[in-house]
N, C-alpha and C positions, 0 to 999 in steps of 0.2 A: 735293149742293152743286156747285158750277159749280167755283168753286176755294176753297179756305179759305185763309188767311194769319194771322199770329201778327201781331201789334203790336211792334216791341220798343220803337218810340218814337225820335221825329226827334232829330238830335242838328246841330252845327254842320255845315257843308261840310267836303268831308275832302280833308286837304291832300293833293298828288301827288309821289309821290318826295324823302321826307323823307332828308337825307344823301346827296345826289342823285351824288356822283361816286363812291359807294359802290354793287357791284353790288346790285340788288333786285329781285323778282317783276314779271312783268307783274300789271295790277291787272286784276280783272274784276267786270265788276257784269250784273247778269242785272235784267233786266227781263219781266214775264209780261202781255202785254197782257191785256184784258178777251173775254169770248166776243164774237165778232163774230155779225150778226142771224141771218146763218145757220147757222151753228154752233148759236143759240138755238130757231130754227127744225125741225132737224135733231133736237133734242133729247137734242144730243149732253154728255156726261159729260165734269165737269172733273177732269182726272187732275193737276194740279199743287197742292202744300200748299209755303205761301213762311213762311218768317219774319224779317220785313221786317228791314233795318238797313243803316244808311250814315248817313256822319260818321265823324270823324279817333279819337274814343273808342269805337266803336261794337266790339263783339264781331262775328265771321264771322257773315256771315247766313246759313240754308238755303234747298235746296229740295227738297222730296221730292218723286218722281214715281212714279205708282201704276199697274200695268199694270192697264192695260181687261179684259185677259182673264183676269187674277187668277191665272196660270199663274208669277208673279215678284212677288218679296218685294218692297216700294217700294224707290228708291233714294234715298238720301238725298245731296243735295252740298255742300258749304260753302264760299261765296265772301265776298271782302272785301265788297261790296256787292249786295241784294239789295231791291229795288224791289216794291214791290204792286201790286197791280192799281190802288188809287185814286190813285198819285203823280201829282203834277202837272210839268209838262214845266218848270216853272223850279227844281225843287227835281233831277230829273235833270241839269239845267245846271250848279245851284250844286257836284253832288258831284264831275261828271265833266268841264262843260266848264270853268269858271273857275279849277280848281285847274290844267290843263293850260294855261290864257290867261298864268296868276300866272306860270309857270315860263317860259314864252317872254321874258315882261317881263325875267326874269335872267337870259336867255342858253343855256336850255335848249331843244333839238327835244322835241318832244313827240306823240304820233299817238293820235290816238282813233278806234279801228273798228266797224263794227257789224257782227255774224253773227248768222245766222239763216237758218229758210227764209225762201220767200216768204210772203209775208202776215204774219207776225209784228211787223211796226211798226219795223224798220230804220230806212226814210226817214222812218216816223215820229217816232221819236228822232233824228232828226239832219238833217233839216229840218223837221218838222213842216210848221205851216201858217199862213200870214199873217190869216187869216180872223179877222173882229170887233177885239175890244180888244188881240192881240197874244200871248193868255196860251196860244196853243197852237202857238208857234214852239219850231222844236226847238233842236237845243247849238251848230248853225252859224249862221244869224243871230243868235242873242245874243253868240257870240263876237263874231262883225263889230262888233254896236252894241256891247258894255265896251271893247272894244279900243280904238275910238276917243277913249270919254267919259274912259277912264287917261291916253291919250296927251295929249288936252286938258289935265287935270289937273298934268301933270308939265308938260309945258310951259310952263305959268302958275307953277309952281313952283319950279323949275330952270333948268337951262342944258343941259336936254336937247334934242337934236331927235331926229327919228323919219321912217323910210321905208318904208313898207310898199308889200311888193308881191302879188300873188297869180296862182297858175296854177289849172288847174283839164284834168284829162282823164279818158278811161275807155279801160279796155280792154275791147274786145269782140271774140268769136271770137278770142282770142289778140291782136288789133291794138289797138296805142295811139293813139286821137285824141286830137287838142286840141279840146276841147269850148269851149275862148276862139276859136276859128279855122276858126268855120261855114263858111267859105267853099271849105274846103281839098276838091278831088274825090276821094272814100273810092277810088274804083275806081282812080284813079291813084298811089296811097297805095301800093300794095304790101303791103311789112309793117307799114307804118306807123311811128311816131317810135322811136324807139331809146332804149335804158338802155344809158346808159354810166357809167361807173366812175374818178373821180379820186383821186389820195391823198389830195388835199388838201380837195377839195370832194365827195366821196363819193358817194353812186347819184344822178342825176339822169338826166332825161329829156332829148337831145338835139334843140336846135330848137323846146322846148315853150315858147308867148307865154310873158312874166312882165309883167303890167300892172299900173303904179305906181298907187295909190289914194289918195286923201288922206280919205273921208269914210267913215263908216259905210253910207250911199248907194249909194255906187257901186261900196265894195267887194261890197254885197247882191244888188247890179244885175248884177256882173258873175256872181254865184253862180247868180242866177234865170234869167241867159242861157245860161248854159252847161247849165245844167237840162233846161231848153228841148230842147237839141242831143243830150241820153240816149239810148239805143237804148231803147225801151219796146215791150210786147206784151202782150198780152191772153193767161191763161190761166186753167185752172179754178180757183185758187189765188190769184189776183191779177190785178183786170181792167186793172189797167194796171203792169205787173211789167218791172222793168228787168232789162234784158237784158245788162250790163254792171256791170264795177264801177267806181267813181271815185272819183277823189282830190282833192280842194279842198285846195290849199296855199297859208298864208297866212305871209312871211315878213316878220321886222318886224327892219328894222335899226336901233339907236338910238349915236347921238352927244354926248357930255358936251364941250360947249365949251371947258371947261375945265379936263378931266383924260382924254384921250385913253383912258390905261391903264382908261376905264371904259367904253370900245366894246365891246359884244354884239351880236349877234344870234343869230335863231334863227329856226326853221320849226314850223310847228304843220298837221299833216295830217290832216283830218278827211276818214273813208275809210267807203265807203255802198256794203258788198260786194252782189253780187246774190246773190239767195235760192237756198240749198243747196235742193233738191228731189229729189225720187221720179219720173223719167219717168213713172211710171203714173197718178200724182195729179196728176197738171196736163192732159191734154190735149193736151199738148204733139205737133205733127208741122210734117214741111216743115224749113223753116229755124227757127220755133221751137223743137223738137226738135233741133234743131245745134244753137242756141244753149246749150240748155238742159247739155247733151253738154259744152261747151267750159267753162262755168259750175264744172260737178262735177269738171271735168277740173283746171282752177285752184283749187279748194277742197281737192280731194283733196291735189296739187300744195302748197297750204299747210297740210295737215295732218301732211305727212310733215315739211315745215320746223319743223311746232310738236313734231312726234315727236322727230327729232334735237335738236333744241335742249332741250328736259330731258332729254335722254340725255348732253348734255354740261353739262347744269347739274350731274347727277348726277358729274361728273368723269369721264365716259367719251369717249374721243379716237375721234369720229366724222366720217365727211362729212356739211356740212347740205346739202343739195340747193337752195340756191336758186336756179339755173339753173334748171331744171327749169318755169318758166312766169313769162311776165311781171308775174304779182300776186306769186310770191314775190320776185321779183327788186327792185320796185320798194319794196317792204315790207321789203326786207331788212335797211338801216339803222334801222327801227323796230323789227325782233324780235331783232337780233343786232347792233344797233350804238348807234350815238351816237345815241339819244333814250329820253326814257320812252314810258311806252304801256301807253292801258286799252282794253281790250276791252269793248264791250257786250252782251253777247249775247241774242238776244230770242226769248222764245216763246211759244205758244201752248198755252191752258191747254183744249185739247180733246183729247176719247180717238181721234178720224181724225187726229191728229197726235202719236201715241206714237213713232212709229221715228223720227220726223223731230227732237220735242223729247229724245229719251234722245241721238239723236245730235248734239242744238247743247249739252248738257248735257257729256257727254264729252270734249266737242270742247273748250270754254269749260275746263275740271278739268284739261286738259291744259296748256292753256294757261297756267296760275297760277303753274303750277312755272318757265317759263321765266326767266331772268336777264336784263339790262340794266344796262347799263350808260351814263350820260349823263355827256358835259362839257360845263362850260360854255365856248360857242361866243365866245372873244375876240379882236376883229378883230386887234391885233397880235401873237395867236400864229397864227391864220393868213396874215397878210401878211409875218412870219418864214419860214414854212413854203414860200409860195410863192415868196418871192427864193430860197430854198435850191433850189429846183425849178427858176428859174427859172438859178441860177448853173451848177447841173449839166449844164443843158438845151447851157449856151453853152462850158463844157467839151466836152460832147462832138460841136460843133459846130466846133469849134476842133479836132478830133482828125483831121476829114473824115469824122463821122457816122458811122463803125464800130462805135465805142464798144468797140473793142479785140478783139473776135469775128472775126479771121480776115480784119481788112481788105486783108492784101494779095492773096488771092484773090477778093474782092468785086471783080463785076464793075463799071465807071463807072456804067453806067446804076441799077445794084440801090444804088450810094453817093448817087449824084444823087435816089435818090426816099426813101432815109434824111433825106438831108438836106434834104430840102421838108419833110418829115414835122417833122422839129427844130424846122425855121423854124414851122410855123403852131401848132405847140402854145408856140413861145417868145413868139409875136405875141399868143398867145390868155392867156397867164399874165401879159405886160406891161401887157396891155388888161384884164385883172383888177383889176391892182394898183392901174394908174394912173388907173379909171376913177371919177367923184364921181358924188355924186346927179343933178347936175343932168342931167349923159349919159344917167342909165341913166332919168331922168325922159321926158328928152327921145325917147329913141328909145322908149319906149313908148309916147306920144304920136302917133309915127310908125307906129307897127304899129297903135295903135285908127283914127287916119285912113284908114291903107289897109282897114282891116275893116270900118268906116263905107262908105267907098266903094264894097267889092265887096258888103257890104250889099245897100245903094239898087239898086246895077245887078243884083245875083240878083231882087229886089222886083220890080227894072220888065220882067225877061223874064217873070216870073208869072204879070205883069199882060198881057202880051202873048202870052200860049199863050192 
């Protein structure tokens, strides 16, 4: 048999982080795609046994995996959600992305990831594909399209309005592009965009587009462009295998006309890791092979974060490392901070892929045990938060920027670059506060014109080589 699977039988969508400012498990659901042609070709033996289940009643699902060389007892593993080979890609949406969509609507961050190696159906689950009637789109475009058909709805109903905005980047060999911001020269890039860290506003990317959306359209448009801009390459494994990982973030901030105290927002990160792999099963040399290198290097890098992090769910007083590479770094508030977050983890139901699925298996089991914790994101406790930052800021500005460390041997010149330093984080916290929609409309408006522009003119030098 190729792979066997149990029925346990569909149940409703399963809701996401029930008692949500109470800490809870990361959630994981495992997906096992179908033999690919060559695998069937190959003749190769299916070593995974699933038994199916997902929905809010549903009992842990399994999955047991059975060594090829029959040299190890099967292993058996047990996750909140566990998908079959025959699931259809709206019924993966209903469990994993609509419950995360539902929680943004209340003011929760939210991140949905996908691991695996290559060729396991990652981007399959979470893009899929636009091809024919629509029914094999993955969890990110049907996010886009409800998000918008709720926000319609409420709007016709209420006194709410709603702003949504969306970035979208990858890191590759260590470096963070903007995959919204084709235009920018990689080789002049350096190390590319930076993670930076606020009290108040928490890990972000420094300088990465945020373009305002109003349509289900355009926010899809902008997903399919930035797709586009992916670092991809051919190997034996996946003839066109992304070489990067990436983050689509879709932030939706909403407004009650008429009772303020019911401003939310929140962020929902839909994250498309590149394929853990085996240098020797892929093929891989040259700068694929670097690629490849840097890929395991960042995986590994978040395996140790998912390590420490049950070791302190466990109540042990450890360091998490997420310094230690840009994917931890940028992941950080999703595995150890303010959002919920389901893992997907995908694999392959072939015996050439034993060490590759025992270790997305493991990987995924580790992951379960982790904690989170989510608040809900309400504009006037952080626009409390940030006058407070912003009052201290003007205290110690008013002091002559010492901030009481030894200022009367600070020399002028080391007070004068203290006190720029005050000055543009108090300009940057007032331009927070005091900024409305229609601003942060307008200048994103301003960044799609100039990216239109340098566009056309990358186009017409093209056309002129």
């Amino acid at each position: 048999a190729r792979c066997r699977q149990v029925k346990v039988g569909e149940r409703p969508a399963a809701r996401m982080g029930e008692g949500e400012d109470k800490p809870q498990c990361v959630k994981v659901a495992i997906r096992c795609r179908p033999p690919s042609q060559k695998e069937i070709n190959n003749n190769e033996a299916g070593i995974v046994e699933l038994k199916e289940a997902f929905g809010p009643e549903a009992d842990p699902g399994e999955v047991v995996l059975n060594d090829p060389s029959g040299h190890e007892e099967p292993s058996t593993f047990a996750f909140d959600i566990v998908f079959g080979l025959s699931i259809q890609q709206i019924q993966v949406y209903e469990n994993i992305g609509r419950p995360a969509l539902l929680k943004t609507f209340e003011g929760y961050n939210g991140t949905i990831f996908a691991y695996g190696q290559t060729g396991s159906g990652k981007s399959w689950s979470m893009a899929g594909s636009s091809a024919g009637d629509g029914t094999l789109r993955g969890i990110t475009p049907r996010v886009n399209e409800e998000l918008f058909q709720r926000i319609q709805e409420m709007v016709a109903s209420s006194t709410k309005r709603f702003l949504v905005m969306c970035s979208y980047f990858e890191i590759y060999n260590e470096i963070i592009f903007d995959l919204l911001n084709p235009c920018q020269d990689r080789s002049k890039l350096g190390a590319g965009l930076q993670v930076k860290e606020h009290p108040v506003l928490g890990i972000y990317v420094k300088d990465l587009q945020e373009i305002v959306v109003d349509t289900a359209e355009k926010l899809t448009s902008m997903m399919n462009n930035g797709t586009k801009n992916r670092a991809v390459s051919s190997t034996l494994m996946n003839s066109v295998s992304s070489r990067s990982h990436s983050i689509f973030t879709i932030k939706v901030h909403q407004k009650d006309e008429e009772d303020k105290s019911k401003n939310v927002f929140a962020k929902l990160n839909l994250v498309d890791l590149a394929g853990s792999e085996r240098q020797k099963g892929t093929g891989a040399s040259g700068q694929t092979l670097k690629e490849g290198a840097n890929i395991n290097k960042s995986l590994s890098a978040l395996g140790n974060v998912i390590n420490a992090l049950v070791e302190t769910a466990n109540g042990k007083k450890i360091f998490v490392p997420f310094r230690n590479s840009k994917l931890t770094r940028v992941l950080q508030e999703s595995l150890g901070g303010n959002s919920l977050c389901t893992m997907l983890a995908a694999l392959s139901p072939a015996a050439c892929n034993y060490e590759e699925t025992v270790g997305t298996l493991r990987y995924a089991n580790r992951a379960k045990a982790i904690k989170v914790s989510a608040t809900k994101n309400e504009e006037a406790s952080q626009i409390s938060r940030l006058n407070a930052e912003i009052e201290e800021l003007k205290k110690k500005l008013g002091s002559g920027g010492g901030g009481g460390g030894g200022g009367g041997l600070m020399a002028d010149e080391e007070k004068a670059e203290i006190k720029a330093k005050y000055e543009n984080q108090l300009k940057e916290l007032q331009s927070m506060v005091a900024s409305n929609w229609e601003e942060k409309a307008s200048i994103s408006k301003q960044h799609e014109a100039q990216l239109t522009q340098a566009l056309e003119e990358q186009k017409k030098h093209v056309r002129a080589m």
